[in-house]
C-alpha positions as a printed NumPy array, in Angstrom:
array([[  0.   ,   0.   ,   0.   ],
       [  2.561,   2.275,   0.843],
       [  4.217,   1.635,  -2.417],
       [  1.423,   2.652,  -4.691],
       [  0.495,   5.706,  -1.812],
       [  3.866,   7.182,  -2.913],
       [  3.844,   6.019,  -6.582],
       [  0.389,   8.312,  -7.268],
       [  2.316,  11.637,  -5.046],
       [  5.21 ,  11.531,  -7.787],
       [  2.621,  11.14 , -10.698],
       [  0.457,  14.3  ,  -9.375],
       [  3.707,  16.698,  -9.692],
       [  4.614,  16.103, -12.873],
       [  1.11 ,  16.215, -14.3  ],
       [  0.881,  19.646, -12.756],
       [  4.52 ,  20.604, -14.694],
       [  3.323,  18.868, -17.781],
       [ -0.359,  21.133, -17.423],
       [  1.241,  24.728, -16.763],
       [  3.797,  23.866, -19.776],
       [  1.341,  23.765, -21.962],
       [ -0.626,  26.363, -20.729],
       [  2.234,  28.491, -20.966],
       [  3.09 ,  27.512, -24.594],
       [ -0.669,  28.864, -25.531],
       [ -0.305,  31.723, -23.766],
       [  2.728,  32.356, -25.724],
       [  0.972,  31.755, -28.995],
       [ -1.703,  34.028, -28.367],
       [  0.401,  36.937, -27.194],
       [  2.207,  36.453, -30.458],
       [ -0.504,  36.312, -32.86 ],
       [ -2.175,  39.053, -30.925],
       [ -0.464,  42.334, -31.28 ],
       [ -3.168,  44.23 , -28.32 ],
       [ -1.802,  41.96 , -25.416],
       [  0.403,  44.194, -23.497],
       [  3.943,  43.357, -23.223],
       [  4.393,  42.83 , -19.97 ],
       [  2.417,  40.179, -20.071],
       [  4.261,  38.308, -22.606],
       [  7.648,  39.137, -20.614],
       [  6.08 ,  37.422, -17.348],
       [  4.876,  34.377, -19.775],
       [  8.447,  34.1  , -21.079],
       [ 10.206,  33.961, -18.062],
       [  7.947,  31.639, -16.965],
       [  8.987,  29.12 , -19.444],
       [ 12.669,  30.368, -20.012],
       [ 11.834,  31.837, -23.18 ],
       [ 12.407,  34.999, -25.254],
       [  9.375,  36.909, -25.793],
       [  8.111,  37.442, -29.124],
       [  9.162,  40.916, -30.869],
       [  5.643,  42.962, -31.299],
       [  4.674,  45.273, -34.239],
       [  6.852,  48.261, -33.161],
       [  9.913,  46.12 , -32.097],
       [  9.411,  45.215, -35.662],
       [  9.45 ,  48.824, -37.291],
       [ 11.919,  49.846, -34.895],
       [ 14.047,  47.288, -35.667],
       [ 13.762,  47.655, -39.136],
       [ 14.672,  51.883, -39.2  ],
       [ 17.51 ,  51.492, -36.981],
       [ 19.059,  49.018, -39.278],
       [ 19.067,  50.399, -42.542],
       [ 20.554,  47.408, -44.112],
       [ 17.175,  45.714, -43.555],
       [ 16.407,  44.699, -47.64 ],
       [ 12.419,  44.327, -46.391],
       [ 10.747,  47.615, -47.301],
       [ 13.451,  49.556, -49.493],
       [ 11.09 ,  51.113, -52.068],
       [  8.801,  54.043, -51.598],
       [  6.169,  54.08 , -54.207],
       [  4.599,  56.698, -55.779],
       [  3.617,  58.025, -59.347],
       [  4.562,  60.659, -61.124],
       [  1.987,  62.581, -60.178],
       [  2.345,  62.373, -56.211],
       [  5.869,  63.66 , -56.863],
       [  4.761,  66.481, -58.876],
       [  2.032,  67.422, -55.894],
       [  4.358,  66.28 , -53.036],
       [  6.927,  69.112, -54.757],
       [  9.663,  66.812, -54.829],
       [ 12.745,  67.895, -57.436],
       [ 14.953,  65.342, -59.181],
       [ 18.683,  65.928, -60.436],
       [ 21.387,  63.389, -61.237],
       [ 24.293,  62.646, -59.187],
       [ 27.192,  64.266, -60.666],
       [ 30.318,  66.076, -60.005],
       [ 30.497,  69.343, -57.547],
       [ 32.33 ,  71.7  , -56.15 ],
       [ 32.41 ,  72.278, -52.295],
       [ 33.473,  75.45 , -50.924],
       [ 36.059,  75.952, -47.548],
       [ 34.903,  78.817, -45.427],
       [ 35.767,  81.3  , -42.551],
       [ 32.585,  82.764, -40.66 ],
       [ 33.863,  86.512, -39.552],
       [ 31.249,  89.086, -37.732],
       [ 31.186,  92.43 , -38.952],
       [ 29.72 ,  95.844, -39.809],
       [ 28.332,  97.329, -42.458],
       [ 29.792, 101.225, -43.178],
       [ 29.929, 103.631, -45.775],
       [ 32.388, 103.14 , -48.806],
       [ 35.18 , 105.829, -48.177],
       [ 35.465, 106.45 , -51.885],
       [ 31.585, 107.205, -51.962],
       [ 31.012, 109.825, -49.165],
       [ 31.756, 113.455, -49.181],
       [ 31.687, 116.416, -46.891],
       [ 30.453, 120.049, -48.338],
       [ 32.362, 122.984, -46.475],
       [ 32.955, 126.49 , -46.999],
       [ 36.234, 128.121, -47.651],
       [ 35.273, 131.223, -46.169],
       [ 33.392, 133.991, -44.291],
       [ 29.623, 133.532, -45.196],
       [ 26.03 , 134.029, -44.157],
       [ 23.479, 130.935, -45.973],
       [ 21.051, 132.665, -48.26 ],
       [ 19.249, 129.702, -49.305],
       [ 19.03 , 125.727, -48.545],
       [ 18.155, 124.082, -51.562],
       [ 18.58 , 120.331, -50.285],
       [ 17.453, 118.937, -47.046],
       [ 17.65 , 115.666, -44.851],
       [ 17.196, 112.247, -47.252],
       [ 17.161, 114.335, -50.499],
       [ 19.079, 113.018, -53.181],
       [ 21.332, 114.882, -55.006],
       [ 23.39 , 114.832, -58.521],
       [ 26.83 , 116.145, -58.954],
       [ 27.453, 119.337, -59.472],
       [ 23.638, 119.72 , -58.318],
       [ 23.14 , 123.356, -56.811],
       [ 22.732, 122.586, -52.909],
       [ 23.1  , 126.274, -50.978],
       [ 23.944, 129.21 , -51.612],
       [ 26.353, 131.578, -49.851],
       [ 26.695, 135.447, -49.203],
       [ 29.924, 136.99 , -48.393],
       [ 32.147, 139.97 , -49.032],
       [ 34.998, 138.119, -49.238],
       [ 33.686, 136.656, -52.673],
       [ 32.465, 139.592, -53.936],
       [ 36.274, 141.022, -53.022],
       [ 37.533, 137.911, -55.219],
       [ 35.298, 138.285, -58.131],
       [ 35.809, 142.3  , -58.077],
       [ 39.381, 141.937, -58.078],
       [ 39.478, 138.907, -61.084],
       [ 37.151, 141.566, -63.644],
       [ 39.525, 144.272, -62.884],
       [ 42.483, 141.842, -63.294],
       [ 40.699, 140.8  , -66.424],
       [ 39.929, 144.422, -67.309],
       [ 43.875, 145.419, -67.34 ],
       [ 45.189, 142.401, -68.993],
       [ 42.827, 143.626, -71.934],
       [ 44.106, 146.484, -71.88 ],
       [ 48.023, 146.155, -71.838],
       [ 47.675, 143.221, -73.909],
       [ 45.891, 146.116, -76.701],
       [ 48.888, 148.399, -75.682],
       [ 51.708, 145.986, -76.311],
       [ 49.886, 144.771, -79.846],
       [ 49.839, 148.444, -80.736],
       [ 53.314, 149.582, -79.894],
       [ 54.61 , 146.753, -81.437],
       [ 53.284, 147.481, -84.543],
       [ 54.61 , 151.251, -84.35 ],
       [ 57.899, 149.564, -83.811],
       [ 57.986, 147.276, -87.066],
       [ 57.02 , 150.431, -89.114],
       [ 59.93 , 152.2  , -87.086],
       [ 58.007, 155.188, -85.894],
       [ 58.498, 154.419, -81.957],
       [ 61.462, 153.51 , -79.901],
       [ 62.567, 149.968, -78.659],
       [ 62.464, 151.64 , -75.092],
       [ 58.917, 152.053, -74.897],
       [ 58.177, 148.033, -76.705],
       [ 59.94 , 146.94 , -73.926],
       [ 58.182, 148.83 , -71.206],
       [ 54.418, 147.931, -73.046],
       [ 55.479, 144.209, -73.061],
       [ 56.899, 144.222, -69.252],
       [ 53.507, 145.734, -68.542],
       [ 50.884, 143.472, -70.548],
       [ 52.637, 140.848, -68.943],
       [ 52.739, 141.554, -65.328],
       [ 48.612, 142.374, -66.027],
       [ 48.386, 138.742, -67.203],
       [ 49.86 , 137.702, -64.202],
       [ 47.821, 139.677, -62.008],
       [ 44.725, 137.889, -64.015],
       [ 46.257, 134.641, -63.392],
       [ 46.377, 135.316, -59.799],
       [ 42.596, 136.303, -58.944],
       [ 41.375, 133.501, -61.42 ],
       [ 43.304, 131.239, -58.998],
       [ 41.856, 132.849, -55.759],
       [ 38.359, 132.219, -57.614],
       [ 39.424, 128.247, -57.726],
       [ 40.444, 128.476, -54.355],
       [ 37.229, 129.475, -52.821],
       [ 35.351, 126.907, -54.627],
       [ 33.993, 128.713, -58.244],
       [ 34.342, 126.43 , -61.085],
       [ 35.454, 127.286, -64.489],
       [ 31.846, 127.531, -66.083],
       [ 31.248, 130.123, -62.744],
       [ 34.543, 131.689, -63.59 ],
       [ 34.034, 132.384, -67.294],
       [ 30.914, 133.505, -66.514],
       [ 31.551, 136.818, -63.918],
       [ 31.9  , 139.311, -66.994],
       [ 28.219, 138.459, -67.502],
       [ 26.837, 138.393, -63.79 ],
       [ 25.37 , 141.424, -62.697],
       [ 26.281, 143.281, -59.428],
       [ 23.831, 142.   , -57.144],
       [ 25.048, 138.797, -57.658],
       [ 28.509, 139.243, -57.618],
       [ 28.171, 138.191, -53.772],
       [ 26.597, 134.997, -54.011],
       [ 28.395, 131.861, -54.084],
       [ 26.159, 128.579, -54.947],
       [ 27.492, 125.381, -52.939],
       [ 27.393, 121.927, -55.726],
       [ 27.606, 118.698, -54.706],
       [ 30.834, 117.198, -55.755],
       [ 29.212, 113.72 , -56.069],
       [ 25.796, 111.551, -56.862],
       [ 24.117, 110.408, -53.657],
       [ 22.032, 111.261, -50.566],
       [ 22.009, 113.846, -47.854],
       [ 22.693, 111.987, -44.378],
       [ 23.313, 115.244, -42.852],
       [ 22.745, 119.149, -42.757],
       [ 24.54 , 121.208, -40.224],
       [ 23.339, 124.511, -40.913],
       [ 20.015, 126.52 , -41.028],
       [ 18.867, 129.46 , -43.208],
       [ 20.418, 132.652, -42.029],
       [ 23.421, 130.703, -40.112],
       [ 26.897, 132.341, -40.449],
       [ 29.352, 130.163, -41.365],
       [ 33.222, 130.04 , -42.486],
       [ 36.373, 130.885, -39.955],
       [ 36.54 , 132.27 , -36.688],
       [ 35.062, 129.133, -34.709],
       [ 31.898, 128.941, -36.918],
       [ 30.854, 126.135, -39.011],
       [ 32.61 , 125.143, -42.233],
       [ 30.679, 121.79 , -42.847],
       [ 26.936, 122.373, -44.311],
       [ 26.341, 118.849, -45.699],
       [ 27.685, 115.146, -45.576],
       [ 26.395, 113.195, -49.086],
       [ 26.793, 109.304, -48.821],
       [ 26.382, 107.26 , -52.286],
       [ 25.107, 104.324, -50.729],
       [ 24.912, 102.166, -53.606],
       [ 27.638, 100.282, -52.896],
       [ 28.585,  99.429, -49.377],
       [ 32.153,  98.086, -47.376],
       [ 31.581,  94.842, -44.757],
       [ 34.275,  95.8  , -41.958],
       [ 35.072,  91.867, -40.851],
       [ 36.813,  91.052, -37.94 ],
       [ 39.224,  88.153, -38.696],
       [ 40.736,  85.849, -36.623],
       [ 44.613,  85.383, -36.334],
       [ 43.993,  81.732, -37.279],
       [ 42.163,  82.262, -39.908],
       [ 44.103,  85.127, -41.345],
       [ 46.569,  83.625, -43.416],
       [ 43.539,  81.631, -45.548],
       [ 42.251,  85.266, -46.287],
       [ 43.393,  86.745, -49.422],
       [ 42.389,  90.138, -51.172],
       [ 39.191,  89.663, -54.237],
       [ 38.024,  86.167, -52.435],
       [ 34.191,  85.611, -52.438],
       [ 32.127,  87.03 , -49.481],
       [ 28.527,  86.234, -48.546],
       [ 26.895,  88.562, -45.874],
       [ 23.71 ,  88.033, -43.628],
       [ 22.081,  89.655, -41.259],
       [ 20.303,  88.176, -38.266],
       [ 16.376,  88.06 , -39.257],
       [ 16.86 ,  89.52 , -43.152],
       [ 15.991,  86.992, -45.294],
       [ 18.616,  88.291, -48.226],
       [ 22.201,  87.499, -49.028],
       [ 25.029,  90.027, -50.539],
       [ 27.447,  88.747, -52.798],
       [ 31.107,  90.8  , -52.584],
       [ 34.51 ,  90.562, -52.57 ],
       [ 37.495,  91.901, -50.477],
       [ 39.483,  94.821, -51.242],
       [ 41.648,  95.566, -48.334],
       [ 43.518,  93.259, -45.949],
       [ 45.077,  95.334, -42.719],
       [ 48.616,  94.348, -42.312],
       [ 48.001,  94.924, -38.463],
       [ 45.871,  93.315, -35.788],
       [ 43.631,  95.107, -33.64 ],
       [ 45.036,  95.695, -29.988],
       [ 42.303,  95.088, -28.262],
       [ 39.775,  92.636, -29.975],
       [ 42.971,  90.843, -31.397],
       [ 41.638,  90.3  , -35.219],
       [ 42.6  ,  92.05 , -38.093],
       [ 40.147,  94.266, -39.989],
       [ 39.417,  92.747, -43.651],
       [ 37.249,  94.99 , -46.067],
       [ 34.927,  93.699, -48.105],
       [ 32.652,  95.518, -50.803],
       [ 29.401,  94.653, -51.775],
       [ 26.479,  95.851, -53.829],
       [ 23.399,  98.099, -52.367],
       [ 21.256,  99.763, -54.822],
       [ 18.589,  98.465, -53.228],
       [ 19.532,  99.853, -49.827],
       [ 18.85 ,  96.682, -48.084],
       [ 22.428,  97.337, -45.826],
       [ 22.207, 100.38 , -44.134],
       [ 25.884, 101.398, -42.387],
       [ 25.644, 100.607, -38.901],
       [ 23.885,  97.299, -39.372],
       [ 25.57 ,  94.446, -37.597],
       [ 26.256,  91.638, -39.808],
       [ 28.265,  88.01 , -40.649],
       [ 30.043,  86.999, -43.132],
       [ 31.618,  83.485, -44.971],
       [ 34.423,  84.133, -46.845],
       [ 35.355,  81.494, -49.32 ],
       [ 38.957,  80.63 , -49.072],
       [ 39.197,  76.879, -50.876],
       [ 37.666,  74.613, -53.447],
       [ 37.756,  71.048, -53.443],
       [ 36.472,  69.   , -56.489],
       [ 34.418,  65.907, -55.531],
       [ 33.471,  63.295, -58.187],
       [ 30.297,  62.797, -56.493],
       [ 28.197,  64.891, -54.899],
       [ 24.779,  65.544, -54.416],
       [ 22.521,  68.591, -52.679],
       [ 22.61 ,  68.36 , -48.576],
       [ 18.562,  68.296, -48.781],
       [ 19.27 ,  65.242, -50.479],
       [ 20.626,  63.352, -47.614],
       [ 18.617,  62.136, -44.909],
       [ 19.593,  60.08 , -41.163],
       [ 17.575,  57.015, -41.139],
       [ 19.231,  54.951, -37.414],
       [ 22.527,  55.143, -37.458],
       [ 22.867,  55.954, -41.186],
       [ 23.057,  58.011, -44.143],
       [ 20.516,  57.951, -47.498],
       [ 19.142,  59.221, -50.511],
       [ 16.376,  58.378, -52.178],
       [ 17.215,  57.075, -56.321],
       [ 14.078,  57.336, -58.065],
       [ 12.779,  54.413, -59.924],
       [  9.636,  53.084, -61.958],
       [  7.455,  52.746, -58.937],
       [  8.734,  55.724, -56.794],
       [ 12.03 ,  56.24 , -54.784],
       [ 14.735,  53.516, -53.428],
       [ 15.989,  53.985, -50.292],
       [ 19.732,  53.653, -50.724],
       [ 22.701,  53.369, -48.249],
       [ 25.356,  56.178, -49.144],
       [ 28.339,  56.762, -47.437],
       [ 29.672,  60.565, -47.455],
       [ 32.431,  62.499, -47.603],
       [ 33.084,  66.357, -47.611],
       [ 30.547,  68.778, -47.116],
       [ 29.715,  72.086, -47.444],
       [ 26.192,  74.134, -46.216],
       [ 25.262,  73.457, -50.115],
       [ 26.393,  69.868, -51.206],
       [ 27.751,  66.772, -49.626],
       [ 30.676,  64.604, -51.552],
       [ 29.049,  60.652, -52.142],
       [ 31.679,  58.292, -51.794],
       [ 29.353,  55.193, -51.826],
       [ 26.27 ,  54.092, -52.487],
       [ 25.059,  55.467, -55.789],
       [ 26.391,  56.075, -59.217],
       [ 27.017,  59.408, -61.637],
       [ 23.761,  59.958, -63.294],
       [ 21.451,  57.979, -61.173],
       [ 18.04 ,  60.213, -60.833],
       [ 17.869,  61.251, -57.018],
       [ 15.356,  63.402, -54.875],
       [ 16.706,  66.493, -54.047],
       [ 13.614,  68.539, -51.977],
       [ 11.09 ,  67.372, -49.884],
       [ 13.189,  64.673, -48.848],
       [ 11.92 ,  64.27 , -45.548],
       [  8.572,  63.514, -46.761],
       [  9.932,  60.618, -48.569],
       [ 11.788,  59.556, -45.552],
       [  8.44 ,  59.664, -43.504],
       [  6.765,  57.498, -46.002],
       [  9.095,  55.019, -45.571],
       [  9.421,  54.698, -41.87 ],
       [  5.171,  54.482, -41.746],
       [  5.65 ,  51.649, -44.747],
       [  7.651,  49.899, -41.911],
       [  5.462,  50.78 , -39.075],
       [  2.773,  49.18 , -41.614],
       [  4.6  ,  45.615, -42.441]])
């Protein structure tokens, strides 16, 4: 009795082992085939048995994005007319050039060449203002004019300068002809020559005082005409094209020596602009004089295209960079002086054999790829890179010249593709 009694206790356990096996097993099955039982519970079920548990749906995708090698999903399909809506360009993979650059802050300022300041030359009172603030001017564009004694003095002086030249030149002409007929002496040739030149020279020396205070020679050859009242007047031209930034004096204001102001207006031709850059030591000896510059400003959506013109052989005591000029186009006015800006300057070229756009390239797990377009859409296709610039990216693997690639939108195509996954 005792011998069967313990014979049907050593059956009952392994029954019992045998029953929750199988159970288990089930269980297993189920939370396999079923992709809504939560995954904890298939974790408890396989440690139960000493099992793995079985990947679910997103293990899957995941899986499958962060290895891009997967071969499973590699296509994207679409047709030719999705890509046309989805706004997705194509271009072959061919050769490039990508560009080494220096980043350098700097300022925009006036070009010296292109900025002038209109002064007077001598004792004055401002009869009229013809140009005010933001006005633009021509050269040689009438801008003030001036009353003074002093250049009704000048002009005074020139006509009767002018006046006595005439007249010992008509002397001279005269006694020289008395003297070829021999009816005057050689004496008094001499003296009417000695004195039609030293008139001359008088007139020389007032038409030069006339330069000096700022007449011109259309002004100048045009006193003998001028009457009185305007012998005083001066008018003020602008001695270039551009635009009044500044006016220092009012109607009425005396101006000229003594302490009082010379300066009446500042013009600025602001069409074309300098970039002061500050350049690093490092950098410095990449930088070379008519390399390409690109300037932006923080929050303008534009770009200016220049080159530089002046490289300072010194280095700035304090900041510790050397000033680099750059000029650049504004007829626009888009860069006002002042204006805060940064710069790339492009000092090297490298040629790649391959080399597609950077919105070409997209991360997909731990790698790199483009999408080669094919009869039923887009390929996703391994590439590995090489140089890069902010414009292209060198392609050292992966695809071949003239293979049709996506080049915009690319992230839509790589969003496709990862819910394509999600999907299998």
């Amino acid at each position: 009795m005792s011998t069967g009694e313990d014979t049907d206790h050593g059956k009952r356990p392994t029954a019992g082992i045998v029953t929750f096996v199988v159970a288990a097993g089930l269980g297993i099955l189920f939370a396999s085939l079923v992709p809504q039982v939560p995954e904890a519970v298939r974790t408890v079920l396989a440690l139960a048995t000493g099992t793995e548990p079985a990947p679910s749906v997103a293990d899957e995708a995941r899986r499958r994005a962060e290895d891009p090698s997967d071969e499973r999903a590699e296509i994207v399909k679409l047709t030719g007319e999705q890509i046309e809506t989805a706004g997705i360009e194509l271009a072959p993979v061919q050769d490039g050039k990508l560009v080494t650059r220096i980043l350098a802050p700097g300022t925009i300022v006036p070009h010296a060449d292109r900025i002038a300041r209109v002064s007077v030359k001598l004792s004055a009172t401002v009869a009229e203002l013809r140009k005010k603030l933001g006005d633009r001017v021509a050269k040689d564009e009438v801008m003030a004019v001036l009353e003074s004694r002093e250049v009704a003095g000048a002009k005074s002086e020139y006509l009767a300068a002018r006046l006595s030249s005439d007249l010992a030149k008509d002397l001279y002409e005269r006694d020289k002809d008395l003297w070829d007929r021999r009816v005057t002496s050689e004496q008094l040739l001499l003296r009417s020559r000695a004195a039609a030149a030293q008139a001359r020279m008088s007139l020389d020396i007032a038409r030069q005082k006339l330069f000096a205070i700022g007449l011109t020679e259309r002004e100048v050859a045009a006193l003998p005409e001028q009457p009185e009242t305007a012998l005083r007047r001066q008018e003020i031209r602008a001695p270039l094209a551009g635009r009044v930034v500044d006016r220092k004096v009012d109607l009425g204001a005396a101006v000229g020596r003594d302490n009082l102001e010379t300066e009446l207006f500042v013009i600025a031709d602001l069409d074309r602009v300098w970039v002061d850059l500050a350049v690093s030591p490092t950098d410095l000896p990449l930088v070379r004089e008519g390399q390409t510059v690109t300037v932006a400003a923080h929050g303008l959506a534009y770009r200016a295209v220049g080159n530089i013109v002046f490289i300072s052989p010194m280095l700035d005591r304090e900041a510790h960079s050397a000033r680099v000029v750059a000029e650049i186009a504004n007829a626009d006015g888009n860069w006002r002086p002042g204006s805060l800006v940064h710069a790339t300057i492009d000092v090297g070229e490298y040629a790649a054999p391959l080399a597609v756009p950077t919105s070409a390239v997209q991360t997909i797990g731990k790698g790199q790829v483009v999408f080669v377009r094919t009869v039923d859409g887009f390929e996703k296709r391994m590439v590995g890179l090489g140089h890069s610039d902010d414009r292209i990216s060198e392609i050292v693997s992966g695809v071949a010249a003239g293979e049709t690639i996506a080049v915009t939108n690319t992230f839509a195509l790589k969003a496709e593709f990862l819910k394509s996954l999600a999907e299998d």
